[in-house]
C-alpha positions in Angstrom: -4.6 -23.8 -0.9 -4.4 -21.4 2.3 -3.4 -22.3 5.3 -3.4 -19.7 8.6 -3.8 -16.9 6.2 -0.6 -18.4 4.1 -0.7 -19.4 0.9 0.6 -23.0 0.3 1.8 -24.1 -2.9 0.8 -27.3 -3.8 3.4 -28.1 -6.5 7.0 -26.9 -5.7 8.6 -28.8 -9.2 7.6 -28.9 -12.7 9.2 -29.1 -16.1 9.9 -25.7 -18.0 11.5 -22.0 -17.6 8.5 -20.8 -16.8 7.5 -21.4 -12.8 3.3 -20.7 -12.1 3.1 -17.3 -10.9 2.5 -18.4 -7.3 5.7 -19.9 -7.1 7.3 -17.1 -8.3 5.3 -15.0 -5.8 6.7 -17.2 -2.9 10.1 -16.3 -3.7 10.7 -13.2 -6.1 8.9 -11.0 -5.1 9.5 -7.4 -6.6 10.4 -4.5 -3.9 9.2 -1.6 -5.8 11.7 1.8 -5.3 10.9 5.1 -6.1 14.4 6.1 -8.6 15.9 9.6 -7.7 13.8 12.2 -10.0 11.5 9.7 -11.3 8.1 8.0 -10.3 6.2 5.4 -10.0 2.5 5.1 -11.1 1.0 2.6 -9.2 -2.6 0.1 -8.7 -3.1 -1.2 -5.0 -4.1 -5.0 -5.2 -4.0 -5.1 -1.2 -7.3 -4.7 0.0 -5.7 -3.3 3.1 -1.8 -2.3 4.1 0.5 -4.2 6.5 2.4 -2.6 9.2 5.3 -2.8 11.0 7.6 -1.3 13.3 11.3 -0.9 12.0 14.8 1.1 12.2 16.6 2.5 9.7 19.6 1.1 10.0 22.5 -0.1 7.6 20.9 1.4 4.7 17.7 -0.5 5.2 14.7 -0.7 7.3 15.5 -3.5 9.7 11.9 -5.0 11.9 12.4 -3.9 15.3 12.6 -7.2 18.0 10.5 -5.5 20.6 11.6 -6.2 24.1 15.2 -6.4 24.2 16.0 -5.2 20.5 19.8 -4.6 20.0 19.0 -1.2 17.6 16.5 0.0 20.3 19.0 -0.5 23.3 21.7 1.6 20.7 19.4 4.5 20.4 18.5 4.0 16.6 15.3 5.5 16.5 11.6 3.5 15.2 8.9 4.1 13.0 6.1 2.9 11.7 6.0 1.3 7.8 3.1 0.5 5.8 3.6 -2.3 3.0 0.9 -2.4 0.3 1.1 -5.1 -2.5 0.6 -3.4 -6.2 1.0 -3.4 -9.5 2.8 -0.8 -11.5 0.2 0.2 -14.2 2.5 0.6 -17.2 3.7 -2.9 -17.2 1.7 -5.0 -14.8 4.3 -6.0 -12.7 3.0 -6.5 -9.2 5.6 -6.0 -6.6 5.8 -4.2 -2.9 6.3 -0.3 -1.9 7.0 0.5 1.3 6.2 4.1 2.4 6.5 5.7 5.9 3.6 7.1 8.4 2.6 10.2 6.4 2.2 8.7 3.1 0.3 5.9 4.6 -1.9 8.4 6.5 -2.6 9.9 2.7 -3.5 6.5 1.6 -6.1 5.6 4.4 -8.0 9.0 4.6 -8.4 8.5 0.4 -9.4 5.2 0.8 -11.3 5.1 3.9 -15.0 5.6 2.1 -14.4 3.5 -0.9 -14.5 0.3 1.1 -10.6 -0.5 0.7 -7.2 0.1 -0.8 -7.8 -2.2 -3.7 -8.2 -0.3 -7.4 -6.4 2.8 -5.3 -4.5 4.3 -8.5 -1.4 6.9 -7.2 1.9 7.7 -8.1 4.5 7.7 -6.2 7.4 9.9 -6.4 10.3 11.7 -4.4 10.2 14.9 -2.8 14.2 15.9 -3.5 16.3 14.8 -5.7 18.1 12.3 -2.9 17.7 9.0 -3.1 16.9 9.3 1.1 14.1 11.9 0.8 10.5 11.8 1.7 8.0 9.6 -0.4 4.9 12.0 -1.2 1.7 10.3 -3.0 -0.6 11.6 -6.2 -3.7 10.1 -6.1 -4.8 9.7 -9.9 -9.0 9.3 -10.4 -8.9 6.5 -13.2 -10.0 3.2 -13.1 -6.8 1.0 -13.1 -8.9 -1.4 -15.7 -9.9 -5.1 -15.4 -6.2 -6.6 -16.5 -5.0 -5.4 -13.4 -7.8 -6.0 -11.1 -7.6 -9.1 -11.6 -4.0 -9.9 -10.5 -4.0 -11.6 -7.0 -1.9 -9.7 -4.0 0.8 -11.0 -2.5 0.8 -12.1 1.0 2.7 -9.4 2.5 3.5 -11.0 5.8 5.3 -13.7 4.1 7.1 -10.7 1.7 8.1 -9.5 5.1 9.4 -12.4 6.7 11.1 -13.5 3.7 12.7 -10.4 3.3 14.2 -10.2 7.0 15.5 -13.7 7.1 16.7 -12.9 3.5 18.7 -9.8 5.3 19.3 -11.9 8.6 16.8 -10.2 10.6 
């Protein structure tokens, strides 16, 4: 059931270890991150990405409050994220990566004629060996396959607001 573009789960209690994937959806999502000298290989399920505007600060990206933010007013400077939802193509785990403005650049001029993000197949990796360093994208040309095409994105405004109030703000 959708309402506004949310997803509402009909049944929020049931018997088992084993809650429906929606429900698991609503409130574990998986935050993929790219480990220091390693990659990920990655299938977009999002037919298109989700933007924001946030500051790095605290160790995190933090969404930026607009008129009157308190980071703004300190100086801590803003930038655009993209957030896609995926699934990593090894296991089938469908989580969130969040890259900055190039990377997401790279991802909508590849994308642009093939009429959407979704079946995009790229990996993601680092480009130094910090944990802080740019995200850089290899676009792979292989179908992804029907297993994985077949998984349903998350919705990644809800990700997002979950996540902030998760982080208080």
């Amino acid at each position: 059931m959708r309402r506004m573009g949310v997803t509402v789960v009909a049944r929020l209690v049931g018997v088992g270890w084993d809650p429906p994937g929606e429900v698991r959806d609503q409130v574990e999502f998986h935050w993929f991150h790219v480990p220091t000298g390693g990659s990920l290989l990655l299938c977009a399920l999002s037919q298109c990405p989700v933007w924001y505007v946030g500051h790095f600060h605290g160790g995190r990206m933090r969404a930026c409050e607009g008129a009157g933010c308190e980071l703004c007013g300190c100086g801590v400077g803003r930038q655009i994220r993209y957030v896609v939802c995926c699934a990593e193509v090894t296991t089938g785990r469908v989580g969130v990566p969040e890259v900055g403005r190039a990377p997401g650049l790279q991802l909508r001029d590849r994308v642009q004629g093939n009429g959407g993000l979704r079946g995009a197949v790229f990996e993601v990796c680092r480009a130094a060996r910090s944990k802080h360093s740019r995200l850089e994208l290899v676009f792979v040309d292989e179908h992804p396959g029907s297993h994985l095409l077949s998984l349903e994105p998350l919705d990644l405004e809800s990700v997002l607001r979950s996540t902030w109030e998760k982080a208080g703000g």
